[in-house]
C-alpha positions, -999 to 999 in steps of 0.1 A, spaced: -63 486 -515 -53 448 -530 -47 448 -566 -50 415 -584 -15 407 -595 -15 375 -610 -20 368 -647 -39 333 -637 -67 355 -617 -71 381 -645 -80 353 -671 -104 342 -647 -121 375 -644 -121 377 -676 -133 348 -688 -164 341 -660 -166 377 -643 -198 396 -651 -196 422 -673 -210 461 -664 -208 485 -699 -205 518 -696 -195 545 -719 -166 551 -698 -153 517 -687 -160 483 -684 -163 467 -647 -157 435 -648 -171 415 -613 -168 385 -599 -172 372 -564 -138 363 -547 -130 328 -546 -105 327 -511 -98 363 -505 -124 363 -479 -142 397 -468 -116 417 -485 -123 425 -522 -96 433 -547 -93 454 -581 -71 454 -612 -70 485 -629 -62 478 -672 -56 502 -700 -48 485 -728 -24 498 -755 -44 496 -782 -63 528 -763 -32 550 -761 2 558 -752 20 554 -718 4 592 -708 -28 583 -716 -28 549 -697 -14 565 -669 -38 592 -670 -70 564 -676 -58 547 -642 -51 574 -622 -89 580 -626 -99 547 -624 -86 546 -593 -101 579 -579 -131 566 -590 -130 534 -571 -118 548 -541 -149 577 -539 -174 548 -549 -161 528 -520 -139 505 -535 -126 474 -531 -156 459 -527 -161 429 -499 -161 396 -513 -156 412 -547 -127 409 -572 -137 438 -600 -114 449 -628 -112 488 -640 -107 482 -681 -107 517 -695 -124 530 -728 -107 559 -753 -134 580 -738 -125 580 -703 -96 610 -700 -119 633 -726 -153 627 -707 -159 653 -670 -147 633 -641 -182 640 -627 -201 621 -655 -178 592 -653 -184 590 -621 -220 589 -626 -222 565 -649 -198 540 -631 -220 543 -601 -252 539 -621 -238 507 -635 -228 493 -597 -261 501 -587 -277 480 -618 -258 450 -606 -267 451 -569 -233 460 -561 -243 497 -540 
């Protein structure tokens, strides 16, 4: 799985990326500019959220979550940003509701 490293790309995201809300997380899409068929993923849990466990913790699930959905996505670079919610909520409802939202956007 690529992981967008670069500060430069993650402005980008956020700045023009399409937005997908959940209660969960917030995907944030875009299509990839000269990665080609592969997509990449950033993974972000900010501070302000919690401490290092929790972050760690948010990621980790983030991560599982994009692997089962099928992630990285082709010609797709998608950023993970995790909500407080995310480490209280069943794995199985997250999941749900991440995969509702990918659907919404055409994305599955």
């Amino acid at each position: 799985m690529e992981t967008i490293k670069s500060k430069a790309n993650i402005s980008d995201l956020f700045s023009s990326g399409k937005r997908l809300r959940t209660p969960y997380l917030t995907l944030i899409v875009l299509p990839a500019k000269q990665h080609g068929l592969h997509g990449r993923v950033a993974f972000i849990a900010g501070k302000k959220s919690g401490n290092a466990v929790w972050r760690n913790s948010a990621k980790r699930r983030m991560r599982a979550i994009c692997h089962e959905l099928g992630g990285p996505f082709p010609n797709l670079d998608v950023i993970f940003l995790a909500k407080s919610g995310i480490c209280r909520a069943k794995y199985s409802k997250v999941l749900e509701t991440c995969d509702e939202a990918l659907k919404r956007a055409g994305i599955r």
